[in-house]
VEXDREN-2710 file (C-alpha; in Angstrom, 1 decimal):
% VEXDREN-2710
k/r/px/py/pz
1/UNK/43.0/-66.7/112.6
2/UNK/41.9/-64.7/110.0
3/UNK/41.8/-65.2/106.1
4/UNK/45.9/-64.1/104.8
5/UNK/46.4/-63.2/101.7
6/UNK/49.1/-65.6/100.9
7/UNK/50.6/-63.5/97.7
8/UNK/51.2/-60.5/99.9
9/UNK/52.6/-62.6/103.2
10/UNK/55.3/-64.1/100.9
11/UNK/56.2/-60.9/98.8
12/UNK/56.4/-59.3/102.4
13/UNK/59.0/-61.6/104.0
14/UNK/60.9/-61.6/100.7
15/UNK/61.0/-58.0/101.2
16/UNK/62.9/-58.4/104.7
17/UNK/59.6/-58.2/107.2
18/UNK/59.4/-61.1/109.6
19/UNK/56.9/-63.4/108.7
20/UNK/54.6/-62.3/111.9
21/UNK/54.4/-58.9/110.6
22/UNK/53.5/-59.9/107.3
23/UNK/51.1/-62.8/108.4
24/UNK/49.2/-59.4/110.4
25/UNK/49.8/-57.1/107.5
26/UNK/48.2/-59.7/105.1
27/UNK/45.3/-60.7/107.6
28/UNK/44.9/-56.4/108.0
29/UNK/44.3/-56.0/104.4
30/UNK/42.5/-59.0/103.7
31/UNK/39.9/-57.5/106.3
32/UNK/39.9/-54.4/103.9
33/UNK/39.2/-56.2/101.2
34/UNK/36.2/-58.0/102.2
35/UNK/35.0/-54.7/104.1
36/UNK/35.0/-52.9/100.2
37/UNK/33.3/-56.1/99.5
38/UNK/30.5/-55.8/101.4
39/UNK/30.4/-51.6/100.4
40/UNK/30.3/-52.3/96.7
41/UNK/27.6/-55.3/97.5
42/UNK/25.9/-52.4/99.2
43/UNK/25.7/-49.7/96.5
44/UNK/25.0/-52.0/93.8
45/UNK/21.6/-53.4/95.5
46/UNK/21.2/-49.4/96.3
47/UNK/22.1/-48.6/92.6
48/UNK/19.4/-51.4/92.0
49/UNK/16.3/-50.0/94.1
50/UNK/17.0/-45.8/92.5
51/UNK/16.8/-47.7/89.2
52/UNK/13.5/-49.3/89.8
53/UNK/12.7/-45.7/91.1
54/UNK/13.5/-44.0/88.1
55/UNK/11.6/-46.4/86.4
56/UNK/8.2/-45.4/88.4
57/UNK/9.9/-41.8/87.5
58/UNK/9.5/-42.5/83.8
59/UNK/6.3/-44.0/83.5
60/UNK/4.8/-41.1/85.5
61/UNK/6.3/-38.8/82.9
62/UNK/4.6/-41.0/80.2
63/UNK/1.0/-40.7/81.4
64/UNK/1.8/-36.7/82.0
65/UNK/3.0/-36.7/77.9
66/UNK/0.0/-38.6/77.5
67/UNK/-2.8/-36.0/79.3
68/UNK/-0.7/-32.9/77.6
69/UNK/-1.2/-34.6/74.2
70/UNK/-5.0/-34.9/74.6
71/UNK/-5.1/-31.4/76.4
72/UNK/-3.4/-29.8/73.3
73/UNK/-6.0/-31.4/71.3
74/UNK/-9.0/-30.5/73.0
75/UNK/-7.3/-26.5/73.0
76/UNK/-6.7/-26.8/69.5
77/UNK/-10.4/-27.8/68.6
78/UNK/-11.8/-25.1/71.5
79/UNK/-9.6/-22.7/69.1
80/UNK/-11.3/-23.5/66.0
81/UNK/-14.5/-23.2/67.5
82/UNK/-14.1/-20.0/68.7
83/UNK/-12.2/-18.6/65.9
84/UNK/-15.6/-19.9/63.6
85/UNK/-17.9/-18.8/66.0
86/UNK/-16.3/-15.5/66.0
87/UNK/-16.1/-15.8/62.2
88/UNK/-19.9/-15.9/62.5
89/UNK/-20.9/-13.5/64.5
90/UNK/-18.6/-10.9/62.6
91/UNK/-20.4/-11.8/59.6
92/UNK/-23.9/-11.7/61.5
93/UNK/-23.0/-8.2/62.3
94/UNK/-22.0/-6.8/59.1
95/UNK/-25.0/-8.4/57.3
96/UNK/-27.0/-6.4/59.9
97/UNK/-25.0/-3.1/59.8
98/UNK/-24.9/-3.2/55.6
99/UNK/-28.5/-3.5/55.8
END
């Protein structure tokens, strides 16, 4: 015999169903109940492994912030050596052209 839900059996034949409909209309949903058991078990330990994904997600990200932060740096000092060297040079030139 399957598990009853004894609640719902009783409220059932106090309704005016014979007791052997409501013993297999209690045993019928008790069956649904564990099967949406055994779903929700099923998406929370899924829910858990795409959390420990995102978190390989977000400390990818971090080293990517990371690599842009020192590549901005190296741009911004390959801009000030240009902009001097070409500060130079200009100043080479007119020194030679005045001259």
């Amino acid at each position: 015999m399957a598990i009853q839900l004894g609640a719902l059996r009783d409220a059932l034949v106090e309704a005016g169903a014979s007791p052997a409909t409501a013993g297999r209309a209690s045993e019928e949903l008790a069956s649904y109940n564990a099967e949406f058991t055994s779903i929700r078990d099923d998406m929370r330990s899924g829910f858990a492994k795409v959390d420990g994904g995102f978190a390989k997600v977000d400390g990818g990200f971090a080293k990517v912030d990371q690599e842009l932060t020192r590549l901005r740096g190296e741009i911004n000092l390959l801009r000030w050596m240009i902009g001097t060297n070409s500060a130079l040079c200009v100043a080479i030139l007119l020194r030679l052209f005045i001259h």
